[in-house]
C-alpha positions in Angstrom: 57.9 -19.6 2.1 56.4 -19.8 5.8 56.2 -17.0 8.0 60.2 -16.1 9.1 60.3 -14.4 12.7 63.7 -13.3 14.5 64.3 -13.4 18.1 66.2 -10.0 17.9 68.2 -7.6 20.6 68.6 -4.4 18.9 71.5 -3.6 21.1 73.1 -6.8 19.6 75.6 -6.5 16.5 75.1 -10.0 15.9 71.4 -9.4 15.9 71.5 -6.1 13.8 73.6 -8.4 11.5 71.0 -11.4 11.2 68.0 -9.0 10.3 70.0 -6.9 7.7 71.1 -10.0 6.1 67.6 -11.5 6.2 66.4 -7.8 4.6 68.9 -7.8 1.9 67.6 -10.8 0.5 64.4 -9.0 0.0 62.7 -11.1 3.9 61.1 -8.8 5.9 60.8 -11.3 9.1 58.5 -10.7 12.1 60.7 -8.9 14.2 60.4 -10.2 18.3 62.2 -7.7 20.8 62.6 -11.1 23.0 64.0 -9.1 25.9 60.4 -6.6 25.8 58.2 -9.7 25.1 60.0 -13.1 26.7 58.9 -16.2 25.2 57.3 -18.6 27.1 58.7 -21.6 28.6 56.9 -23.8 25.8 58.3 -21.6 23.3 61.8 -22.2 24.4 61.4 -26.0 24.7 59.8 -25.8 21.1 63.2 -23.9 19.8 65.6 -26.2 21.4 63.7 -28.8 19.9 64.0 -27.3 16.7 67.6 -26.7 17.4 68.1 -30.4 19.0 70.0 -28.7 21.9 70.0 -28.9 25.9 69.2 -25.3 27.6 72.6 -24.1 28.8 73.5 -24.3 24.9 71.2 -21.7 24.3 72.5 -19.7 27.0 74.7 -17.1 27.2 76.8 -18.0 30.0 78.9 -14.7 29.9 75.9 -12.7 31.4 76.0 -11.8 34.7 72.7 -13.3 35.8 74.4 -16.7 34.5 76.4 -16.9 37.5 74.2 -14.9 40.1 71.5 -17.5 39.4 74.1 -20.4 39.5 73.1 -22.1 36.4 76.7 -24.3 36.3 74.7 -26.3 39.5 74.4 -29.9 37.3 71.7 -30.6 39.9 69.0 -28.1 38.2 66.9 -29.6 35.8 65.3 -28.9 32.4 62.6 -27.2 33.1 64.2 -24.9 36.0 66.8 -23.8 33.2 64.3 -23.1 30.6 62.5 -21.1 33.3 65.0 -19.1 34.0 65.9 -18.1 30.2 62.4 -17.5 30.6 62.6 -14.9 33.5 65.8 -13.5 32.3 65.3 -13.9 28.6 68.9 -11.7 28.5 70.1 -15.8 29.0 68.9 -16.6 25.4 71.2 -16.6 22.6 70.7 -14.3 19.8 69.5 -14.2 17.4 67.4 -16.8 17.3 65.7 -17.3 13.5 62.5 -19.6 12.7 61.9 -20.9 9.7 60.5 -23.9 7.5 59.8 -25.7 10.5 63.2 -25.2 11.6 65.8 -22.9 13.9 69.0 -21.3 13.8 70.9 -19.1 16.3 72.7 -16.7 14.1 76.1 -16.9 15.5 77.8 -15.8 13.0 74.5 -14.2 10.8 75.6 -16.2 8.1 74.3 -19.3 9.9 70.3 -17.9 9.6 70.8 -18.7 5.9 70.9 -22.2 6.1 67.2 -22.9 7.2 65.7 -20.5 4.2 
């Protein structure tokens, strides 16, 4: 099996959920605190790749800085929304889990399982 990391939030149930899961089965993944260490903007544009989604569905468009950075305006483009996940990683969906080549935001945890 390939190397398995998790984009991970500790504070995040969903996150704490996704990991524990992935541990039960006996995977210890590479653990990334993606709000301490952002990834980069070619990172980002590699997951959605993997994921075969635009930016603002990785988003979380609940957060505050959603709307303070107006991210609704249909007139920014990719690469200024992927920059600003990449600024405000808080923006990003998680977990995010990478595996086999492949992605998966675990929202519900259960949905990590299918790229194992």
């Amino acid at each position: 099996m390939s190397k398995i990391v998790i984009l991970h939030n500790p504070r995040c149930s969903k996150s704490r959920a996704a990991l524990a899961l992935l541990q039960e089965r006996g995977i210890e993944p590479e653990v990334v605190d993606y709000l301490a260490t952002p990834p980069s903007t070619h990172e980002i544009e590699r997951i959605l790749g993997k994921l075969d989604l635009p930016p603002r569905a990785l988003m979380r468009r609940d957060e505050p800085d959603y709307a303070e950075l107006n991210l609704d305006d249909p007139s920014l483009s990719r690469a200024q929304l992927v920059a600003a996940m990449q600024e405000h990683p808080r923006l990003i969906q998680r977990p995010i889990v990478l595996a086999n080549g492949k992605a998966a935001i675990g929202r519900p945890p259960e949905n990590v399982l299918s790229i194992l």
